[in-house]
C-alpha positions as a printed NumPy array, in Angstrom:
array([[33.641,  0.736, 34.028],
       [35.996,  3.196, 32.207],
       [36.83 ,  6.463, 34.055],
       [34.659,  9.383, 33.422],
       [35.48 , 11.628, 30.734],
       [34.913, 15.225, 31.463],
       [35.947, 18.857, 30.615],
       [36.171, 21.948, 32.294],
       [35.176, 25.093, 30.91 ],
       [36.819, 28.017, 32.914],
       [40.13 , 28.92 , 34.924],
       [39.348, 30.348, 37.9  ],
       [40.423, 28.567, 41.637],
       [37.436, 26.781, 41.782],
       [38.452, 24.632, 38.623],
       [41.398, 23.538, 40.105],
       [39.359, 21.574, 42.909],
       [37.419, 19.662, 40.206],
       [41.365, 18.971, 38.756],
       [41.95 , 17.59 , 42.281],
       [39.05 , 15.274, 42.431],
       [40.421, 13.716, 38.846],
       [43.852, 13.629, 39.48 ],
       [43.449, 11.802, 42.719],
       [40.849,  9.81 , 41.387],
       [42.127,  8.017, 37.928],
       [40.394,  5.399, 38.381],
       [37.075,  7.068, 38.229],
       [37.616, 10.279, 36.879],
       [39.608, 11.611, 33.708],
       [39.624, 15.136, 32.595],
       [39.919, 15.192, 28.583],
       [40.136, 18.94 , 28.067],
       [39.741, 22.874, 29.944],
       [38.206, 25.879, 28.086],
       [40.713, 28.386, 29.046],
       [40.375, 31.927, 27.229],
       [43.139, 33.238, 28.037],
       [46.416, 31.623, 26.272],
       [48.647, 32.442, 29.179],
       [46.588, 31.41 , 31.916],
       [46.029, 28.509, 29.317],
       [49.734, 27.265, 29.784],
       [50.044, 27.456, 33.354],
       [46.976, 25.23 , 33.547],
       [48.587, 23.008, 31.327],
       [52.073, 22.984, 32.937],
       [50.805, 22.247, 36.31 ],
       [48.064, 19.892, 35.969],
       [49.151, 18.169, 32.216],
       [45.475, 18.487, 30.942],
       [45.035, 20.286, 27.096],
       [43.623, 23.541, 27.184],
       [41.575, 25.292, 24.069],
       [40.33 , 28.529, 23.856],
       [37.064, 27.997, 23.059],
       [34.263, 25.399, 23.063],
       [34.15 , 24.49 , 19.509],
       [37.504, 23.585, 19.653],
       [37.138, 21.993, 22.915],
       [34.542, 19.633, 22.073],
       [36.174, 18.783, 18.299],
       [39.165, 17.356, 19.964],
       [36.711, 15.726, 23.4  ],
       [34.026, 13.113, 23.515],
       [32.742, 14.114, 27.165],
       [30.617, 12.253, 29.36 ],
       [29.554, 15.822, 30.896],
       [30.906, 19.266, 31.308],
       [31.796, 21.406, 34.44 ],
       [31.172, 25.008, 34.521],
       [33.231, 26.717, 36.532],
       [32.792, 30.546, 35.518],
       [31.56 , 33.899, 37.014],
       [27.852, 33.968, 37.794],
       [27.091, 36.89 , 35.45 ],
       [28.376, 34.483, 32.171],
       [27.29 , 31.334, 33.65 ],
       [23.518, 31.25 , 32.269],
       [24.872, 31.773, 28.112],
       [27.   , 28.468, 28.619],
       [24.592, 26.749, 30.004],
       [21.956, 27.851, 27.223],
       [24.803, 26.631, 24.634],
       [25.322, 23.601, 26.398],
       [21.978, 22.551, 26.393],
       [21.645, 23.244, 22.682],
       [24.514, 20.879, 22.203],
       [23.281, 18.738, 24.508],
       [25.471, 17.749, 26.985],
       [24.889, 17.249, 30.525],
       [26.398, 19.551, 33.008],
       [27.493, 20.182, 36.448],
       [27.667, 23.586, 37.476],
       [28.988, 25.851, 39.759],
       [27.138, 27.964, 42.49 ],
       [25.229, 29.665, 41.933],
       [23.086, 29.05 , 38.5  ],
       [22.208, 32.725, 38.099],
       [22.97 , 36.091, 39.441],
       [19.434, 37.235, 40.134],
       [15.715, 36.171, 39.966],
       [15.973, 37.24 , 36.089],
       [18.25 , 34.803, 35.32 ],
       [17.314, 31.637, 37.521],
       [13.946, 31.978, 35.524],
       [16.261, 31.864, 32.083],
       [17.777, 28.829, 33.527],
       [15.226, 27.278, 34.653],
       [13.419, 27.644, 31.384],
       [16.365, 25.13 , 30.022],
       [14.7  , 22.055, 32.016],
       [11.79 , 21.919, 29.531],
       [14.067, 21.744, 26.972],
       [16.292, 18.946, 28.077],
       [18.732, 20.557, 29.872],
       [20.632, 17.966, 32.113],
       [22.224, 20.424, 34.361],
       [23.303, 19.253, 38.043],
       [24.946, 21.461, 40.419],
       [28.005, 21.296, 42.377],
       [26.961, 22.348, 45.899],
       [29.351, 20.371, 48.049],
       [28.495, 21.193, 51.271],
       [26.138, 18.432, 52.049],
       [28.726, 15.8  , 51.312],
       [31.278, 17.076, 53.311],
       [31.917, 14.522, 56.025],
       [30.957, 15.589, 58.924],
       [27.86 , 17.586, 57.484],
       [27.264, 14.019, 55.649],
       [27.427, 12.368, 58.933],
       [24.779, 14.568, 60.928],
       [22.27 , 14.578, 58.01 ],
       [22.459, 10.357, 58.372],
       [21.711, 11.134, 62.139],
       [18.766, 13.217, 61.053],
       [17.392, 11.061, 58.736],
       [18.079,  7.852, 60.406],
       [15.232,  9.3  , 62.855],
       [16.712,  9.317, 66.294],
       [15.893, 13.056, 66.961],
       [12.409, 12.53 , 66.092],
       [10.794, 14.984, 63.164],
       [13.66 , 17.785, 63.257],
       [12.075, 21.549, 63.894],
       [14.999, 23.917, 64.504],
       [18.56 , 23.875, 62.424],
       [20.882, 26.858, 63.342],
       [23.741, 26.644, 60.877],
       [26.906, 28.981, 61.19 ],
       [28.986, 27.418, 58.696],
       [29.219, 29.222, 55.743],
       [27.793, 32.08 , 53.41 ],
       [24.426, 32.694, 51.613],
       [23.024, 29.892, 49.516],
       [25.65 , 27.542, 50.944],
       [24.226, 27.886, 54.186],
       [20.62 , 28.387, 53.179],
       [20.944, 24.458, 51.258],
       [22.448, 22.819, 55.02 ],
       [19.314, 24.341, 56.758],
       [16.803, 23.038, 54.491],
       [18.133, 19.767, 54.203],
       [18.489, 19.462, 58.193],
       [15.314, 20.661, 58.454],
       [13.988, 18.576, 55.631],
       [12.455, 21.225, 54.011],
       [11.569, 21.568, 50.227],
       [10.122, 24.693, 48.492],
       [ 7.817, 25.598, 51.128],
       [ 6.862, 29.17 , 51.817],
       [ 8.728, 31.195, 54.017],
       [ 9.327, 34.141, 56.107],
       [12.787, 35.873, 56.681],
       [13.702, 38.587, 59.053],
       [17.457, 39.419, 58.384],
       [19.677, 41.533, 60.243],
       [23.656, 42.541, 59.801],
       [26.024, 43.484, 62.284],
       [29.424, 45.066, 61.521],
       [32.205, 44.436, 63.979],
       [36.425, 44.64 , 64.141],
       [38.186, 41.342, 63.52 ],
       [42.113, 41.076, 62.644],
       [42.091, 39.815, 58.954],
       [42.887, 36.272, 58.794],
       [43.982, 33.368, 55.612],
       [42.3  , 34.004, 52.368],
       [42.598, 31.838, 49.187],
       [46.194, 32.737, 48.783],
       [47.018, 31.381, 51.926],
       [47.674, 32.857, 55.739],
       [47.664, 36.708, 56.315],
       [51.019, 38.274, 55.851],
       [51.061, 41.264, 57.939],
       [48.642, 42.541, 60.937],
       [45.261, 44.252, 59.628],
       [42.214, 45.278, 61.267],
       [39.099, 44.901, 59.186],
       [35.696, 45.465, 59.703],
       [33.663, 42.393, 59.44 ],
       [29.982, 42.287, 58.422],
       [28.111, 39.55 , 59.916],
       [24.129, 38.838, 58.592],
       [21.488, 37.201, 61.167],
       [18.707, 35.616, 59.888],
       [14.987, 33.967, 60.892],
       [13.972, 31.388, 58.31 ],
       [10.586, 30.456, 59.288],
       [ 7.948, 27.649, 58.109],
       [ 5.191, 26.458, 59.82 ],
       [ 6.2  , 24.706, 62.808],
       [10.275, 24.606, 61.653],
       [12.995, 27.766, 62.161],
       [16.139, 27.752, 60.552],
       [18.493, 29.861, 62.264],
       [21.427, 31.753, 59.614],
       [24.371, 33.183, 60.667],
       [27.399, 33.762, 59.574],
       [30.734, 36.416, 59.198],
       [31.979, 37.199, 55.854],
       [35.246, 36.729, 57.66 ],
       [34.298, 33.474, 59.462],
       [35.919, 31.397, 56.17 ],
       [39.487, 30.25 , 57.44 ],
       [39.172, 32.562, 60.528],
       [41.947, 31.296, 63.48 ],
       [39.872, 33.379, 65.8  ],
       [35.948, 32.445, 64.396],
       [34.591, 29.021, 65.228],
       [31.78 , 27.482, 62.938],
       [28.276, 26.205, 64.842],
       [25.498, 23.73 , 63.879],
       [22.401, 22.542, 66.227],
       [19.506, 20.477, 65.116],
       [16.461, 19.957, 67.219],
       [13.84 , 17.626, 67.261],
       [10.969, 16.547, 69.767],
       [13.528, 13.31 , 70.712],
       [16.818, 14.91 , 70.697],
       [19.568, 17.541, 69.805],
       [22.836, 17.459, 67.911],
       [25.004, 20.226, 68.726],
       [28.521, 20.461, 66.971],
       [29.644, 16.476, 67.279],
       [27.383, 15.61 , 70.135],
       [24.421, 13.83 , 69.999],
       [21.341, 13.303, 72.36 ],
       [18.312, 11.698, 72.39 ],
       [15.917,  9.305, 73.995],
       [16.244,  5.664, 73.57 ],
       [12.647,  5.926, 75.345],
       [10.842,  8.596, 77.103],
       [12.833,  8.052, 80.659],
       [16.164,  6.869, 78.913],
       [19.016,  9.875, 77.733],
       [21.586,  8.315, 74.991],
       [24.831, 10.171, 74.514],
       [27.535,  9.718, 71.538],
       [29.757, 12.099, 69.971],
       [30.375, 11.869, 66.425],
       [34.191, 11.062, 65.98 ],
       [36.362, 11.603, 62.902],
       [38.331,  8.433, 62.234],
       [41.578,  9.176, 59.622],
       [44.235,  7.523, 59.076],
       [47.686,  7.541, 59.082],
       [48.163,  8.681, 62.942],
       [50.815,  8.094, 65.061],
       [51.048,  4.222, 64.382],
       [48.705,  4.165, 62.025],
       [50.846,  3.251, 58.499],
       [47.83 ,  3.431, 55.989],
       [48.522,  6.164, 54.405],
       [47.032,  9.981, 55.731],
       [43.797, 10.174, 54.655],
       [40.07 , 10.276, 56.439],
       [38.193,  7.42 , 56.728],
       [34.675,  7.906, 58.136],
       [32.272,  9.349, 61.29 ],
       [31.704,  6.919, 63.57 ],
       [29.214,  6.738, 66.863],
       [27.356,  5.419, 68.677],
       [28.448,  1.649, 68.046],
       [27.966,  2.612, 64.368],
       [29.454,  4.376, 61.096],
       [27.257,  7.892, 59.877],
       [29.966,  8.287, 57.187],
       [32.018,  6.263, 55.525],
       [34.49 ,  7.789, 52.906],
       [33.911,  6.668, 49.329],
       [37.498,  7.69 , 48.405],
       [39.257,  6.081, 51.576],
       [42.675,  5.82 , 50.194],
       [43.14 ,  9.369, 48.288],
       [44.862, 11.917, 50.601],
       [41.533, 14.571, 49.906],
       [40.492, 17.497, 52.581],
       [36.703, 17.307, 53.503],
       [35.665, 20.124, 50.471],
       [37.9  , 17.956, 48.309],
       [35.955, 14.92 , 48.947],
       [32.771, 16.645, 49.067],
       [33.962, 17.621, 45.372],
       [34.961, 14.862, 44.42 ],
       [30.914, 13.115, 45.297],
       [29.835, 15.848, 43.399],
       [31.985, 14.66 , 40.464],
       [30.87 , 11.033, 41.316],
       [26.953, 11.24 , 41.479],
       [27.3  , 13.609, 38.139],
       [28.96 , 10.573, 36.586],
       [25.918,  8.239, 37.495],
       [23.506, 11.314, 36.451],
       [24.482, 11.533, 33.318],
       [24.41 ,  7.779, 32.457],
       [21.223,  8.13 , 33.483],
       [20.914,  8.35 , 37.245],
       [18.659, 10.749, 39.393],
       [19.425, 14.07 , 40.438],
       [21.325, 14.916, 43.142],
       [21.314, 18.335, 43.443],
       [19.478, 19.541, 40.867],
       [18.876, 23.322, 39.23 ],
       [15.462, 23.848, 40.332],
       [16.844, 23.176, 44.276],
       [19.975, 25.191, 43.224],
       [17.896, 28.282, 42.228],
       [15.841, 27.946, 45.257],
       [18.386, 28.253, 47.414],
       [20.366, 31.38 , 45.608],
       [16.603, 32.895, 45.523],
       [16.162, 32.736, 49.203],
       [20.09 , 34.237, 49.434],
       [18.601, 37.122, 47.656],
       [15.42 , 37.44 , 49.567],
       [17.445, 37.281, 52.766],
       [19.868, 39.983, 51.922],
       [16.42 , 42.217, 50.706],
       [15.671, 41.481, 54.035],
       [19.093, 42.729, 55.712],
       [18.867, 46.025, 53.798],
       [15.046, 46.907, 54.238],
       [14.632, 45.403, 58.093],
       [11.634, 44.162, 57.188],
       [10.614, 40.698, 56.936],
       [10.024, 39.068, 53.607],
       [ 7.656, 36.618, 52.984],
       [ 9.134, 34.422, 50.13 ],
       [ 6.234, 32.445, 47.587],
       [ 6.906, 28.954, 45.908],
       [ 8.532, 30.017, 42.747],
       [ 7.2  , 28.006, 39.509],
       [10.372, 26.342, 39.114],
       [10.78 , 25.556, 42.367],
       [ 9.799, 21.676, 42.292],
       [11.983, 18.649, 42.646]])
């Protein structure tokens, strides 16, 4: 099968991690074109990663013949492209999240009905070692899981890990919220590590996420992201066993414990002359992850990216969602509810929205 053609439509830093997955992907991936506004911005783009920019998306799509299109723009412009989009009908992965507020995830949504073919590009569930624990949870070892306490990462992000440990849909919900500011010396941000000694203050939001007979557990440090000094945390329960970090336990029958830790096999170590790159999660006696792009020297988001990029390919040839808008929207919509939460102190009982199915 030929590589998949796609284009980009925005500049930002995210974009350049969808330029990743193609570049170290040729085989599968090709990117035919970038909608760049701004001409200068435009050439750097074009110097550094050799792909033709255009200014706008007429002109992109004259000169492109896209399998799909990846959005990669601010939140408050995001829902107009993908209304145009739709109208021209081409399938799309976006970025998080598909609206900024219940307003606009109802616009959005509205696009479904219509034949929008819009997928979006929440990566966090096929990072590797996330990828890994969810195979643990689903293969059924921990019996039906009840309690997920995820301190990963921020908002929606970290909302989507908890349902999908906990195997939850759109279910009704309650959340209690709380936030808690606290020094921290600043650490790396997207331009790299800190350059000089700061003291910040760091806000960090608590949160009860509870269903009937499940609790998700959210918490998490706006300056957790990159932190040398902040550590990330994940426990799943169930009524047979625990996983806690990279450790797993559970019965094999009522009187017999099991123990394995999850283990990250890369290579390229010491002896190792394959070439750096990660290979899988194994344990157990058995593999919870194997890498589809063993081979391509990729960081875990970058191959969680890259997935993304990969099951859009097979969605728009006709495959099934993978992370679709309506789940996308539910998760930014319980974000929102849980920050209402935070800034009342009062619980919030969140409804099934009427999008909300999938």
């Amino acid at each position: 099968m030929n590589p998949a053609e796609f284009v980009i439509i925005g500049g930002g830093w995210r974009a350049q991690f969808f330029l990743r997955g193609a570049r170290d992907n040729p085989a599968l991936f090709r990117v035919s074109g970038m909608m760049v506004r701004d001409a200068a911005k435009g050439r750097q783009f074009e110097l550094a990663w050799g792909v033709k920019t255009f200014r706008t998306i007429d002109q992109l799509l004259a000169a492109t013949s896209p399998l799909f299109a990846v959005v990669s723009v601010p939140r408050s412009v995001v829902v107009d492209l993908l209304e145009d989009l739709t109208n021209r009908n081409i399938p799309v992965l976006t970025e998080t999240p598909p609206g900024s507020d219940v307003a606009s995830l109802d616009r959005v949504n509205a696009l479904t009905p219509r034949g929008g073919r819009i997928q979006v590009a929440e990566q966090y569930i096929f990072q590797p070692m996330h990828a890994a624990r969810l195979a643990v949870v689903r293969s059924g070892v921990l019996g039906t899981p009840s309690q997920a306490q995820v301190s990963f990462t921020q908002g929606y992000h970290g909302i989507s890990l908890i349902r999908h440990y906990l195997g939850i849909k759109a279910e009704p919900v309650r959340i209690t919220a709380r936030r808690f500011e606290s020094p921290i010396y600043k650490g790396p941000d997207r331009s790299g590590p800190p350059k000089e000694e700061k003291l910040i203050t760091c806000a960090q939001t608590i949160a009860w996420l509870e269903w009937p007979g499940k609790l998700g557990v959210f918490d998490f440090a706006n300056d957790q992201h990159r932190s040398y000094v902040r550590s990330d945390r994940v426990l799943v329960r169930g009524e047979k066993g625990e996983i806690n970090q990279s450790r797993v336990r559970h019965l094999g029958d009522f009187k017999t414990p099991i123990t394995f830790d999850l283990l990250r096999h890369d290579a390229g170590i010491d002896t190792n002359l394959e070439g750096y790159h990660h290979r899988g999660i194994v344990g157990g006696g058995r593999w919870w992850y194997e890498n589809p792009f063993v081979g391509d020297r990729l960081a875990d988001d970058e191959i969680a990216v890259a997935t993304c990029l990969s099951k859009m390919a097979d969605y728009a040839r006709g495959g099934d969602d993978f992370y679709s808008l309506a789940e996308a929207s539910h998760d930014h919509y319980l974000s929102l509810m849980m920050e209402q939460s935070a800034v009342s102190q009062t619980p919030v009982d969140v409804p099934t929205m009427a999008w909300a199915k999938w």
